[in-house]
C-alpha positions in Angstrom: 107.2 149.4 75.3 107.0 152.1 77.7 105.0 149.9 79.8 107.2 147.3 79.8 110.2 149.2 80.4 108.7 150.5 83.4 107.8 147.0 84.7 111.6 145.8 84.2 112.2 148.7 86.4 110.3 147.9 89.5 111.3 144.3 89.0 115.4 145.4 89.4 113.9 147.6 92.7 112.2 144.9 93.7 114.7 141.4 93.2 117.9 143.2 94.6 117.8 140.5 97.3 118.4 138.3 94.6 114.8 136.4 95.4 114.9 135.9 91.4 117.2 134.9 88.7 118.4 138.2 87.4 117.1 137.2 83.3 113.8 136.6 81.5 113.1 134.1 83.3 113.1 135.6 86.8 111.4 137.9 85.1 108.5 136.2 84.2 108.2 134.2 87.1 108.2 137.6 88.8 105.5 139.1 86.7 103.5 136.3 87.1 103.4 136.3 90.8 102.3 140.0 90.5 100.0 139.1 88.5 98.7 136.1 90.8 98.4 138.8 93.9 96.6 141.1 92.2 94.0 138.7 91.0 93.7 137.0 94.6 93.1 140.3 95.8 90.0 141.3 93.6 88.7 137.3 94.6 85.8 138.4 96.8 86.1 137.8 100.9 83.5 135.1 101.8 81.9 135.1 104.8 82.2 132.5 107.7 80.9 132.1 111.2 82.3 134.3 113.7 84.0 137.0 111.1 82.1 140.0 112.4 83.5 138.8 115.9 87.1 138.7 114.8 87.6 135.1 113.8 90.4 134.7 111.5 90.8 132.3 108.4 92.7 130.0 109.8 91.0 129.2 112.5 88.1 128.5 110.1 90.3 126.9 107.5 91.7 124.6 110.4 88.2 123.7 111.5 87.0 122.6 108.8 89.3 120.5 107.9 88.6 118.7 110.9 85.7 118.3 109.9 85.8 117.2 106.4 87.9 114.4 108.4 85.3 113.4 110.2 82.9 113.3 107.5 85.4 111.1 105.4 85.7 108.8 108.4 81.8 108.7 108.4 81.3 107.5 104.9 84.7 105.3 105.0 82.7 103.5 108.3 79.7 102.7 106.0 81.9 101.4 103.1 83.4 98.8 105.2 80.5 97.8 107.2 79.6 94.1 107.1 83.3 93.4 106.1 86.4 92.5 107.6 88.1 96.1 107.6 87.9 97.1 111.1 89.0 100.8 110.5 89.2 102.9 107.3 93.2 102.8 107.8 93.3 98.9 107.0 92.1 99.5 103.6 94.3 102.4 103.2 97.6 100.4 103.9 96.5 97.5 101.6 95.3 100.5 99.0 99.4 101.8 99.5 100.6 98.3 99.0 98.5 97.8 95.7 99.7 100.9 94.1 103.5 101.3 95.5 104.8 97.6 95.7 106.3 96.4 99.1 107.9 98.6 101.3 109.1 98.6 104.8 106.8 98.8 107.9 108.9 102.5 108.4 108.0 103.6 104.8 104.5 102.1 104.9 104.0 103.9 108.9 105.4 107.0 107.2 103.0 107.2 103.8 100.2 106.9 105.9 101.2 109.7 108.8 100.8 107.8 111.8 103.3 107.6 115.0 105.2 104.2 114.7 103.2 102.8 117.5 99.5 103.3 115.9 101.3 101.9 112.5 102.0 98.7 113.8 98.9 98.3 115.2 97.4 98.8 112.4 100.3 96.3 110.2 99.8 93.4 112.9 96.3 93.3 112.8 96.4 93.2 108.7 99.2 90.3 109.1 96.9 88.3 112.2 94.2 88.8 108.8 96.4 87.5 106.7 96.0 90.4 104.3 100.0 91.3 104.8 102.6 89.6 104.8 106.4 90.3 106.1 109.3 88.9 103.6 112.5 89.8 102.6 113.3 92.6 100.2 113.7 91.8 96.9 117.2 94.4 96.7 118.4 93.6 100.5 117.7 90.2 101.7 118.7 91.4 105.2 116.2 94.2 105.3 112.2 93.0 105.5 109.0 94.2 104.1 105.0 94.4 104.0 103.7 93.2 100.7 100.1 92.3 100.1 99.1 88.8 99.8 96.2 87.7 97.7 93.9 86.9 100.3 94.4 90.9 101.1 93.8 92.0 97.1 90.8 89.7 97.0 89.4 91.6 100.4 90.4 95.1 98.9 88.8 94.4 95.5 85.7 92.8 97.3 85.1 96.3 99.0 86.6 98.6 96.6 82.8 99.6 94.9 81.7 101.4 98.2 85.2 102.3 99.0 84.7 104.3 95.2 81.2 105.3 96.1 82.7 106.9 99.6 85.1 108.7 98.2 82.7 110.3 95.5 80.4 111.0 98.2 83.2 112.8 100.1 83.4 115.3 97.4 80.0 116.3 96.9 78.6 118.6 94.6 82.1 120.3 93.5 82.2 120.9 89.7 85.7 119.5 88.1 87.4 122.7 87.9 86.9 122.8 91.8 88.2 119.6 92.2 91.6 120.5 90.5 91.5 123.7 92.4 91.5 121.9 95.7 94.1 119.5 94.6 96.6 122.3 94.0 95.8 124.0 97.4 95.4 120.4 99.1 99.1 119.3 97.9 100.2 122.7 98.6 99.4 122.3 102.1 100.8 119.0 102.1 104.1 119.6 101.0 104.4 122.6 103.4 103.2 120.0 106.2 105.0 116.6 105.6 108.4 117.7 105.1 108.2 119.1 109.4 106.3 115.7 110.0 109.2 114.0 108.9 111.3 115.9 111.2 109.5 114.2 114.4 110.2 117.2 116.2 109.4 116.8 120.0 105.5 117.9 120.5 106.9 120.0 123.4 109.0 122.2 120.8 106.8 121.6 117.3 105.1 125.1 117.5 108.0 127.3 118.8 110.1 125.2 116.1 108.1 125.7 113.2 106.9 129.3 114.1 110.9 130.4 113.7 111.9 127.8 111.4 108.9 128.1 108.6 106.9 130.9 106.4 103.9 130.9 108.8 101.3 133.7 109.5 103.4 136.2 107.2 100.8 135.7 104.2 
């Protein structure tokens, strides 16, 4: 009790900004970032390439992801070898159309993160293929959409065993509770990341902007 008493203390000290909700439930949720920190901090420091020099996490974390990318696009390259997928982003639209329905070229551009130009690219070679097709929507006949035809689920089902097999590979030798560990820091990153993307912030400005406008390099 004493214990606890103490702890309610340093959490009154500590949320008079208001960060929490002044109750058990601010409470807990404070408690259970404590408790968070203080186990991240006993997580021992691996080493990386350049440490001893001074090179800093993110610049490791940053590279490679670049080149997990690569590696992706490597084994997404093999998977559609032989077929008519000329990039690993053809498959990846029809994939979007499969699962979400029919959208517009905006929202399917959008999904995928590419500038609007490199989208329709990409949505006029799958129409010239006859994979896509532009209609009217369903809810507003004046507004038109992408929907995948048959000829495109036919293609994406005749590819989608070494589209499987590429995306296992991708992943490696991770154990399952590693997998679900990089989800949550994955979609964590993502959700910092697309709600600025969505902005389309001038590239001139991006970094200035986000540096004042975002939690960045405080952590």
């Amino acid at each position: 009790m004493k214990n606890l008493i103490e702890l309610s203390e340093i959490f009154e000290n500590q949320n008079k900004s208001g960060l929490y909700d002044n109750d058990i439930n601010g409470f807990l949720e404070w408690t259970n970032k404590e408790f968070k920190t203080k186990v991240a901090s006993k997580v021992e420091e691996p080493d990386w390439e350049g440490k001893e020099e001074g090179r800093t996490p993110e610049s490791v974390i940053s590279t490679l992801l670049v080149h997990l990318n690569r590696y992706a696009k490597m084994y997404s390259k093999s998977a559609i070898s032989g077929s008519g997928f000329t990039t690993q982003e053809d498959f990846i639209y029809l994939i979007n159309l499969k699962a979400f329905g029919a959208m517009t070229k905006t929202e399917l551009i959008k999904k995928n993160i590419h500038d609007k130009p490199v989208g329709n690219l990409i949505i006029n070679r799958l129409i010239k293929q006859g994979w896509v097709e532009q209609c009217s929507s369903s809810t507003d006949k004046r507004a038109k959409v992408i929907k995948i035809t048959e000829k495109g689920l036919l293609s994406l089902e005749n590819q989608m065993h070494k589209i499987r097999q590429a995306t296992h590979i991708v992943t490696g030798d991770l154990h399952y509770s590693e997998k679900m560990e990089l989800i949550r820091i994955l979609d964590k990153l993502d959700k910092f990341h697309h709600p600025i993307f969505s902005r389309n912030i001038d590239a001139n400005h991006l970094i200035d902007r986000v540096y004042s406008e975002y939690p960045v390099g405080k952590n």
